[in-house]
N, C-alpha and C positions, 0 to 999 in steps of 0.2 A: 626414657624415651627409646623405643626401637631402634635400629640401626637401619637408616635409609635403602631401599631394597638396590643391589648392584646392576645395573643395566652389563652384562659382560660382552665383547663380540667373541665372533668362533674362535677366536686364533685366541683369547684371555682363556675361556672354556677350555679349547683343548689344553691348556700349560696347567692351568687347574686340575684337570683331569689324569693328565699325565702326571702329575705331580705327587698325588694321593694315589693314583697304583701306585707308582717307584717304592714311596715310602711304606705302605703296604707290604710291598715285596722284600722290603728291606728290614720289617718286622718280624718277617717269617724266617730268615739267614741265621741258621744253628752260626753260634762264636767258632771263630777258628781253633784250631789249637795252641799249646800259649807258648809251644816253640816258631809259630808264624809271628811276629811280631810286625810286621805291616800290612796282613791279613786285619790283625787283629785293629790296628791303627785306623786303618779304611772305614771299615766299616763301626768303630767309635764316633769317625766324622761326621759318616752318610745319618747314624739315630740321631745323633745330636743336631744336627744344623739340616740335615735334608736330603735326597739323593744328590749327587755331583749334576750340574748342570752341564748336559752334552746336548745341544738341539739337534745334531743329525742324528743320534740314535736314538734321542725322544720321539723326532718325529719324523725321520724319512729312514731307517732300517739302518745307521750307520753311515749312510753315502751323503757326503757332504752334501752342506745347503751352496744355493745359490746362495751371494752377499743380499740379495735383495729379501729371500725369505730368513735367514739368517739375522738381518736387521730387525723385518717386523716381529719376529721373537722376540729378539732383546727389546724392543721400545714396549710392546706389550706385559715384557716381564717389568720393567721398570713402574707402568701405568699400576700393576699388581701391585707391587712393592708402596707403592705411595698410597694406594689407595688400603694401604694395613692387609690386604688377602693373602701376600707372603713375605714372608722375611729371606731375603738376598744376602749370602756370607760372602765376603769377596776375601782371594787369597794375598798372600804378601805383596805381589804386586798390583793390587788391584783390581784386579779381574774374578768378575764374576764365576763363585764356583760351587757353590752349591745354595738351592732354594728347597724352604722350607713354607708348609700351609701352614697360615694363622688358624683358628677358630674363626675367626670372620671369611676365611676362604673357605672353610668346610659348610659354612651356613650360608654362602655364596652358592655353593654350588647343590644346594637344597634338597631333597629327600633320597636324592641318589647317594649322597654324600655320608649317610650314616651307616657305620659299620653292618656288617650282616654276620 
């Protein structure tokens, strides 16, 4: 049986969206040299688990979020996370730190979604 089609609002789309460039972009990063050894560490984490989740430079240029758009990020990235569209790595203390697209987020977010 199919998988139920995802109703997404804007604020799930854009984390979605943002999420598959970072990772894209993050495809494209020639390896460090292998005298940077946390060059090289960084960007081991970002292929594996996903770009670093940062919401002011995802989505407002750097400049901090208000708490209130800052929230509806994180609750919308959680709504993702449950709903299988990404997988959330959280670091030693807890906190979320880098998200990663399932295949059900890339078919989520539908014919724009395949590579070109």
């Amino acid at each position: 049986m199919p998988p139920k089609p995802t109703k997404l609002s804007e604020t799930e789309r854009d984390i979605l969206i943002a999420c598959r460039a970072l990772e894209r972009d993050i495809e494209k990063i020639p390896d460090p040299p292998k005298e940077d050894f946390w060059g090289r560490e960084d960007l081991r984490e970002e292929r594996e688990f996903g770009p670093r989740y940062a919401p002011s430079r995802w989505f407002n240029g750097g400049i901090p979020l208000s708490n209130r758009r800052r929230v509806r990020f994180l609750r919308a990235v959680h709504r993702l996370c449950a709903a299988g569209l990404l997988v959330g790595t959280h670091g030693e203390g807890g906190r979320l730190s880098h998200l990663k697209l399932t295949p059900e987020g890339m078919a989520a977010l539908g014919s724009r979604a395949k590579k070109t």
